[in-house]
C-alpha positions in Angstrom: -8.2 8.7 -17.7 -9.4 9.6 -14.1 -7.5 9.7 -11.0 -7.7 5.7 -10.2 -6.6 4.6 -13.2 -3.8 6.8 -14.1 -2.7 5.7 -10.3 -3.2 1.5 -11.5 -1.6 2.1 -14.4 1.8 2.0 -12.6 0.8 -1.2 -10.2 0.7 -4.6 -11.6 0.5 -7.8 -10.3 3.6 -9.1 -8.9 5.2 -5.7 -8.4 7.0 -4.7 -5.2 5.9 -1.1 -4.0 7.1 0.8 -0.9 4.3 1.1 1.9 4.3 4.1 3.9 2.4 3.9 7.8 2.1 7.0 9.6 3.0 6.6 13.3 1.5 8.5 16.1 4.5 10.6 16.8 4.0 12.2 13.1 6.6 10.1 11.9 6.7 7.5 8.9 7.5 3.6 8.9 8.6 2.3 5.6 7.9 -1.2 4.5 7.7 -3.2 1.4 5.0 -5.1 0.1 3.9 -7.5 -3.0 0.9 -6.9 -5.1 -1.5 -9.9 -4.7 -4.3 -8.8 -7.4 -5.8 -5.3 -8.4 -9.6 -4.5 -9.1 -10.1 -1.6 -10.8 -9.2 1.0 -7.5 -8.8 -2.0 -5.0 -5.2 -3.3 -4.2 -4.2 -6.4 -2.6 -0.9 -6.7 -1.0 0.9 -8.4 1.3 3.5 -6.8 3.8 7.2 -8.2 3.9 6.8 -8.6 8.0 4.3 -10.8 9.7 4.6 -8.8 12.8 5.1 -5.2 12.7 7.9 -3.7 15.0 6.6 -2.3 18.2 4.9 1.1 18.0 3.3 -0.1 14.2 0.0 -0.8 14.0 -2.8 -0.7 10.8 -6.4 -0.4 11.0 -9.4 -0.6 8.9 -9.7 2.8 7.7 -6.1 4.1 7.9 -4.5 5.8 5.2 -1.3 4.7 3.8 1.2 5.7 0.8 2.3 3.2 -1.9 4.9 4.1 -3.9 6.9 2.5 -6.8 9.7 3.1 -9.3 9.3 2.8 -12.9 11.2 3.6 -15.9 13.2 6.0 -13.1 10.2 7.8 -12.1 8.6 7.2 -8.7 4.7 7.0 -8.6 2.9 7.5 -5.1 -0.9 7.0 -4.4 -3.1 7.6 -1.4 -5.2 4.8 -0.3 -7.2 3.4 2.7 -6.8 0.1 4.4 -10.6 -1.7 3.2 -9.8 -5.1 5.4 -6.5 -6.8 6.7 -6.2 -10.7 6.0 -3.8 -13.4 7.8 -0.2 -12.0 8.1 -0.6 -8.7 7.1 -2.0 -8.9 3.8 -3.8 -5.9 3.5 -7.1 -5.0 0.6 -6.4 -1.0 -0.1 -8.7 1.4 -1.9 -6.8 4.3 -3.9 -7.6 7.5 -3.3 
């Protein structure tokens, strides 16, 4: 099992995760976020917020942390914003 799929296997469709976007002040801006559909590495999501709070932006290119809980254990994967869709729904690569 390589890197990307050990990291899918704890994402499914439907599941809420924990988004993690760096801010310029080296500081870290928590949302939450629904998974849309998952392509082999590529993730679909869409962000709770519409409008992110002042201060929090996302690019094409960034990278972000999602993280989940699952049977008690928390899982965390690297990924890069690949496009961003109407109201923040965002298409992630994992890293």
């Amino acid at each position: 099992m390589n890197t990307n799929e050990y990291c899918t296997s704890h994402y499914s469709t439907g599941k809420k995760v924990e988004v993690d976007i760096p801010l310029l002040n080296a500081q870290t801006f928590r949302d939450w976020a629904i998974i849309n559909e998952i392509d082999e590495d590529l993730v679909s999501l869409q962000l709770s917020r519409d409008i992110l709070p002042d201060g929090v932006s996302l690019r094409v290119g960034q990278i972000l942390t999602i993280r989940s809980e699952n049977d008690c254990q928390i899982h965390s994967c690297r990924c890069f914003i690949v496009s961003m869709g109407y109201d923040n729904e965002l298409l992630l690569r994992l890293t």
